[in-house]
N, C-alpha and C positions, 0 to 999 in steps of 0.2 A: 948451514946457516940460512934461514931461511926470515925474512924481514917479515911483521907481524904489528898489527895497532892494536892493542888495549885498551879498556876505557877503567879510568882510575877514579872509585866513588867512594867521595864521604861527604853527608848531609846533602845537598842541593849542588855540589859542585861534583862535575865530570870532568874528567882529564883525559885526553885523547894523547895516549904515550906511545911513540915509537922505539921499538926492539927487537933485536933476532934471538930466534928461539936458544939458539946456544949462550944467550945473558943469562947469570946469575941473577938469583931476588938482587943482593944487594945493588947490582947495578942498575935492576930497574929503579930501587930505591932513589937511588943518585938523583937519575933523570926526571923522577916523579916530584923531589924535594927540590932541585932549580925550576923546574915549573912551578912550582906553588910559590915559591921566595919567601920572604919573611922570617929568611934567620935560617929554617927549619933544615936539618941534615939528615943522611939520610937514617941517619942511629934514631932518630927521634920518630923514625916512621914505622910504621909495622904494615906487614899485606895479607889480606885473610880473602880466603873465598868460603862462598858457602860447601856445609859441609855435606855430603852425598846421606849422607845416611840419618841424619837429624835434622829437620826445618827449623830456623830461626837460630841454629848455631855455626859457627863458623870455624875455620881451619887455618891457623899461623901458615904463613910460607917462610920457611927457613933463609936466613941470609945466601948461606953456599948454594943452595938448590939453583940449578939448571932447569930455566921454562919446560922447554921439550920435555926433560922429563917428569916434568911437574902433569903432564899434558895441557899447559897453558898453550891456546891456537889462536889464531888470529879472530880478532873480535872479542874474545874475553871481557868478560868484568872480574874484576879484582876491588877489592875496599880496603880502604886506608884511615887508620886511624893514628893518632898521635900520641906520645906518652906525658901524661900528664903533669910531671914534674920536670920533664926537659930533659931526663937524663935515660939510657936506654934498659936501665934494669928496673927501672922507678915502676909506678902504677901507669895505664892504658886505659887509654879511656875505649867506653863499649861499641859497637858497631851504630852506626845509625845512619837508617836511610830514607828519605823525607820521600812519599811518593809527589809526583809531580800533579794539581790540580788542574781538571780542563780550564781554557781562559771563558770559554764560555759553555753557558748552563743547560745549552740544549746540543751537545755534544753529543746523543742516541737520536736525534730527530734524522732522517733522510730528507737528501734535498732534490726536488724534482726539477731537472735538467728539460726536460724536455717538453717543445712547445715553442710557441710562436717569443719571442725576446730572449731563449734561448741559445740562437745557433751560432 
């Protein structure tokens, strides 16, 4: 058993989830669903990673499945989506993940440190 942080994404939000590799999905689920609050259980979550072998598709992680041998390690991302009608066999909504905009526009500029009112 080995302790391990996650980061749990859908849309603009990150979850920083802690768990040992010998958790099941669904327990991550658990953990993942009282952090978010708003009702939401863990039936009503689903956990995808991208998938090795096709860009832009992703991979169910089974309820029973055991991290480790998922090879889920520490630092992982994992993406969380929700099912759409509330119920766990119902419809799923798609993966989406918002990249983050710099806050500012010259974000490629270097900045020259060095020189007199530098030091």
């Amino acid at each position: 058993m080995v302790a391990i942080t996650l980061r749990a994404k859908r849309l603009k939000q990150v979850y920083f989830v802690s768990a040992d590799t010998s958790d099941t999905v669904l327990a991550l689920k658990g953990k993942l669903a009282k952090m978010v609050g708003g009702g939401k259980e863990a039936a009503t979550i689903r956990l995808q990673v991208p998938a090795k072998t096709e860009q832009g598709k992703f991979n169910v992680l089974e309820d029973p499945a055991v991290l480790e041998q998922l090879g889920i390690a520490d630092d992982a991302v994992v993406y969380f989506i929700y099912s759409i009608d509330g119920t766990p066999d119902g419809n799923w909504e798609p993966v989406q993940i918002i990249e983050f905009e710099s806050l500012n526009d010259d974000g490629d500029e270097t900045v020259d440190l060095k020189g007199k009112g530098h030091a």
